[in-house]
C-alpha positions as CSV (number, residue, x, y, z in Angstrom):
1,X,25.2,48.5,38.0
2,X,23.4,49.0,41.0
3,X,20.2,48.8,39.6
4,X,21.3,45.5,38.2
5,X,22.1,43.9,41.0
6,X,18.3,45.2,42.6
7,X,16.6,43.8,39.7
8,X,18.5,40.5,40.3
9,X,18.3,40.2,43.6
10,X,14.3,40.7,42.9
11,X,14.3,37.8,40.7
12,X,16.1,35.6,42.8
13,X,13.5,36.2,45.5
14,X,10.7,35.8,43.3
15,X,12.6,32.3,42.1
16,X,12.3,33.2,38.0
17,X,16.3,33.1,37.5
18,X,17.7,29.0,36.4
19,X,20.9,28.3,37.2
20,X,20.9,24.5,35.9
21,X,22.7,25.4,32.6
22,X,25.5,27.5,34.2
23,X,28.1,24.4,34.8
24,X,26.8,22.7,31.6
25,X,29.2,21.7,28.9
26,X,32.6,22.6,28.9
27,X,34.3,24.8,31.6
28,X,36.4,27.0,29.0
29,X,35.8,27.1,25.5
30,X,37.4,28.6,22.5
31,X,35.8,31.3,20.0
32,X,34.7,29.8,16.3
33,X,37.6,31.4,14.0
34,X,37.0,31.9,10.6
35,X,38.5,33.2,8.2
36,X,37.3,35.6,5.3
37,X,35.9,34.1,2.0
38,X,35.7,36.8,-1.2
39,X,32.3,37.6,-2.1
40,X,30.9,40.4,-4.4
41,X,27.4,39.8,-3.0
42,X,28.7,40.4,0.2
43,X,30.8,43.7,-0.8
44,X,27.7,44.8,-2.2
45,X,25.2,44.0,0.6
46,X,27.6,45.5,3.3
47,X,28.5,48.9,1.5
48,X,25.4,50.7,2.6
49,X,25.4,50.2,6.1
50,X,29.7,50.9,5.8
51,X,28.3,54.2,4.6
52,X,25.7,54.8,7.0
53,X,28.5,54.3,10.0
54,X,30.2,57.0,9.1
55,X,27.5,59.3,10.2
56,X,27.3,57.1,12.9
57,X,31.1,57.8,14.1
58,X,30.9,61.3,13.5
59,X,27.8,61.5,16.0
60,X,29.6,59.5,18.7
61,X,33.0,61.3,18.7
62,X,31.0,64.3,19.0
63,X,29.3,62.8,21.6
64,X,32.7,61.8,23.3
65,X,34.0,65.3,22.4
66,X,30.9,67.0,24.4
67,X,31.5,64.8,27.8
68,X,35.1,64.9,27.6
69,X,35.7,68.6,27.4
70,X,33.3,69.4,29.9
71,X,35.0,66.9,32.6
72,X,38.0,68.6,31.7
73,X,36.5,72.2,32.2
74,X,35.3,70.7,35.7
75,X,38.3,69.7,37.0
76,X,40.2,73.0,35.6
77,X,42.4,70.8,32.7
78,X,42.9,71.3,28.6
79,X,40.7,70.2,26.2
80,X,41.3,67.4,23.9
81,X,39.8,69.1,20.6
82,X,38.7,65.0,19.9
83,X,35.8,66.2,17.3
84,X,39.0,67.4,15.1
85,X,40.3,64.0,15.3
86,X,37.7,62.7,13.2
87,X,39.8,61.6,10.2
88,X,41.6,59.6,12.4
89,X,38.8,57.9,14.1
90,X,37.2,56.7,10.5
91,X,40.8,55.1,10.0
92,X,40.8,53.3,13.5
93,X,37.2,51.8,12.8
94,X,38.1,50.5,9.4
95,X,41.3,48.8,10.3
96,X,39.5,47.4,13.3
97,X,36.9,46.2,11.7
98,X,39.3,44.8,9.0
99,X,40.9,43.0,11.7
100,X,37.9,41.6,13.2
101,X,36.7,40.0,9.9
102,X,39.8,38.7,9.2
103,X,39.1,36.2,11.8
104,X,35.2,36.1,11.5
105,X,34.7,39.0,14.0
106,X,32.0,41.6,13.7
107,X,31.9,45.3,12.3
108,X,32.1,47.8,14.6
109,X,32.1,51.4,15.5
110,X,32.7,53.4,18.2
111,X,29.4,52.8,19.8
112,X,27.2,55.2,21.8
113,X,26.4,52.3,24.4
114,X,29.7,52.6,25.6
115,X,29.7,56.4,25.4
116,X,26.6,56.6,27.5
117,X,28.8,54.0,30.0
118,X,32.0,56.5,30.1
119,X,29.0,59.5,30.6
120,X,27.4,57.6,33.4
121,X,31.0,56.6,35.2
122,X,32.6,60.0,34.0
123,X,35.5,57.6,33.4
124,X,37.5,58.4,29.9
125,X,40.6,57.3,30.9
126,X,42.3,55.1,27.6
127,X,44.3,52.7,29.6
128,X,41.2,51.3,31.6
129,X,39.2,50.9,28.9
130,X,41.8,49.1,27.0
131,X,42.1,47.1,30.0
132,X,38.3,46.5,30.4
133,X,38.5,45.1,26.8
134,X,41.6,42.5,27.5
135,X,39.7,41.5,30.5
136,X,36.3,41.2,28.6
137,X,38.2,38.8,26.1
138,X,39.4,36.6,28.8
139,X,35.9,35.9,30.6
140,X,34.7,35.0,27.5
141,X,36.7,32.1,27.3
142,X,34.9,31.0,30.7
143,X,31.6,29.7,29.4
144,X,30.5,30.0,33.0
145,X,30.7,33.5,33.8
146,X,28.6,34.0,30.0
147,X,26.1,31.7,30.7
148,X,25.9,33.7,34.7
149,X,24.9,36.8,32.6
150,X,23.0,35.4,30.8
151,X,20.5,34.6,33.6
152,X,19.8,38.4,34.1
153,X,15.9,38.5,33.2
154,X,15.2,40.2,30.2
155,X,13.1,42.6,32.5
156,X,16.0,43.7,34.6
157,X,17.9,43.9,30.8
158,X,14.8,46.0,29.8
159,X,15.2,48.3,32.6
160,X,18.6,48.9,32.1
161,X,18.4,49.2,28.3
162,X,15.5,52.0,28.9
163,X,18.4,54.2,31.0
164,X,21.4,53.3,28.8
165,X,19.7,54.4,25.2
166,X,17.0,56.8,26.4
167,X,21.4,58.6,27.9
168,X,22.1,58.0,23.5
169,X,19.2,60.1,22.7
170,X,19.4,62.7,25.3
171,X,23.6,63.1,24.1
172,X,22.1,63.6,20.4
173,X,20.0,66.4,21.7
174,X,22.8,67.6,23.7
175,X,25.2,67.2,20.6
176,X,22.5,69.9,18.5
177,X,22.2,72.5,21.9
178,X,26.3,72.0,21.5
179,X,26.8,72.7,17.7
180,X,23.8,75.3,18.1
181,X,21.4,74.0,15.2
182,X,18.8,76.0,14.1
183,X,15.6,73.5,15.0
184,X,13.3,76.9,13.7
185,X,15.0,76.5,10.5
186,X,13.0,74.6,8.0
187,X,16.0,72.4,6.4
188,X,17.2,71.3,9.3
189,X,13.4,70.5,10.8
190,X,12.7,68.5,6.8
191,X,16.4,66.7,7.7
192,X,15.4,65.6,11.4
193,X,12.1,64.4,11.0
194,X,12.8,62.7,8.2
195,X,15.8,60.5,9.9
196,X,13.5,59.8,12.8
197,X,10.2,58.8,11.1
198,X,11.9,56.3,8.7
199,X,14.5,54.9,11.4
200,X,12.1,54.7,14.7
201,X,8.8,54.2,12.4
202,X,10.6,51.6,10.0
203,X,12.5,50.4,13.2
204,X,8.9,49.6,14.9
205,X,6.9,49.1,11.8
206,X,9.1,46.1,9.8
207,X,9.8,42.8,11.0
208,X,13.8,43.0,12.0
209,X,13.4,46.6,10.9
210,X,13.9,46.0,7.5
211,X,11.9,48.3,5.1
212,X,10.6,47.0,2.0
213,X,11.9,48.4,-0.7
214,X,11.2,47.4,-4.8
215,X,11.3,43.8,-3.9
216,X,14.6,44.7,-1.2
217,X,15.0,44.9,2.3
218,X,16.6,47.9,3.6
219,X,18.0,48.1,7.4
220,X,15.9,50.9,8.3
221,X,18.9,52.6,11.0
222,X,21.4,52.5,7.7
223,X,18.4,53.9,5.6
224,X,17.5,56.4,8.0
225,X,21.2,57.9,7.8
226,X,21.8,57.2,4.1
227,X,18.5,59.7,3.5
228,X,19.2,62.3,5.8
229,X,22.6,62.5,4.4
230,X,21.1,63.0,0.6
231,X,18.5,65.4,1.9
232,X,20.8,67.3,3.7
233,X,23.0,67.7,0.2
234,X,19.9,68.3,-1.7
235,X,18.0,71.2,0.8
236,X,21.9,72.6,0.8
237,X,21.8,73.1,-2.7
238,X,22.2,77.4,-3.1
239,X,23.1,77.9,0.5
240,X,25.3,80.3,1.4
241,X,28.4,79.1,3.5
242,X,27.5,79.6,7.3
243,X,23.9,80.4,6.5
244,X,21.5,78.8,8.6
C-alpha cells in the first residue's frame, strides 16, 4: 500500500495522472445483471479450464495452509489442518461460482492474489475478510471511487503487480520445500518443466496466451495444468505407493 501511494504521489508530481473523468456520468450506478442462458457450446468451452481450477484450488489452500500454520506456530496457537479441508473448499468454489453466474458474475477460485495479500498483512482472520468483501461491493456502486483507482498509472500497477505475483511464485516454491518434493527425481523434474514451459512460454509466446492447437485455441494457464496433471498419471504408472 505504501508503495502505492509513493508511486502515486510520483505521478502526481510529474502531472501524468487525469482526473477529468472522475465526476463524469452518474454518481452511483448499478451492476449489469444477467441472468444465465443454456448453452452446450458454452458447457463445453468452459469444462477445461473448470478442470484445470481444481489444481489451481488445491495449490492455493496449500498455500493458505503453509502461512496459516506457521502464524499459528508464531504466536504459540493450534493448527487449522486447512489442507485436509480440501473437499470442502472444491464445494465452496462451485456453489460460489454457481451463484455468481446465476446473475452474470464471474468464475472464481480462491485466488493466490489474495493469498499473497493475507501473506503480506499476516491477516487471516474470516470475519475481516468477509467484511472487506461487503465493503468492496458497496464502493463499487460509487462510480467515483472506481474511476479514482483507475487513475493509478499502469507503472505504479506494474510495480505492484511485480511484488504481489513474483509473492505467488515464491509460495509455490515454498509449497514444494513444505511437501518435500524430490526436484532430483526425474518424474517430478519431466512434470515441472513441462507445466512451466507451456504456461509461461505459451503465456508470452501466443496472442492472449492462447496456444494453437489443430485449428483450436487453448488457454495456455488451463493447458499448462491439464498436461501436468496427465503426465503426472502417466510417469506414475508402476510406482510404488510413497516412492519417490
Amino acid at each position: 500500500m505504501f508503495g502505492i501511494l509513493v508511486g502515486y504521489a510520483v505521478s502526481l508530481a510529474f502531472n501524468v495522472i487525469d482526473f477529468s473523468s472522475i465526476f463524469a456520468g452518474d454518481i452511483v450506478a448499478v451492476p449489469h445483471f444477467t441472468f444465465p442462458k443454456a448453452s452446450w457450446a458454452a458447457v463445453l468451452a468452459i469444462m477445461p479450464i473448470a478442470i484445470a481450477t481444481i489444481p489451481e484450488s488445491t495449490a492455493h489452500l496449500f498455500q493458505l495452509d503453509i502461512y496459516v500454520d506457521h502464524l499459528a506456530e508464531q504466536k504459540g496457537k493450534k493448527t487449522y489442518n486447512i489442507k485436509n479441508r480440501l473437499g470442502s473448499n472444491l464445494i465452496g468454489d462451485g456453489i460460489g461460482d454457481i451463484v455468481s453466474s446465476l446473475f452474470g458474475g464471474p468464475a472464481g477460485t480462491n485466488y493466490g492474489e489474495n493469498l499473497s495479500t493475507m501473506a503480506i498483512t499476516r491477516n487471516f482472520s474470516v470475519p475481516v475478510l468477509g467484511a472487506a468483501a461487503i465493503i468492496t461491493m458497496l464502493i463499487s456502486f460509487f462510480t467515483p471511487l472506481s474511476k479514482l483507482v483507475n487513475t493509478i498509472p499502469g507503472a505504479v500497477i506494474g510495480g505492484v503487480s511485480i511484488y504481489l505475483f513474483g509473492i505467488i511464485g515464491a509460495q509455490g516454491i515454498a509449497i514444494m520445500i513444505n511437501r518435500k518434493v524430490d526436484l532430483f527425481n526425474a518424474r517430478n523434474l519431466a512434470v515441472i518443466s513441462t507445466i512451466l514451459v507451456i504456461g509461461l512460454g505459451g503465456n508470452y509466446g501466443f496472442p492472449g496466451g492462447m496456444i494453437p492447437f489443430f485449428g483450436a485455441e487453448l488457454p495456455s494457464i488451463a493447458t499448462a495444468a491439464l498436461v501436468g496433471i496427465v503426465l503426472n498419471l502417466i510417469l506414475s504408472i508402476g510406482r510404488k505407493p510413497g516412492e519417490e
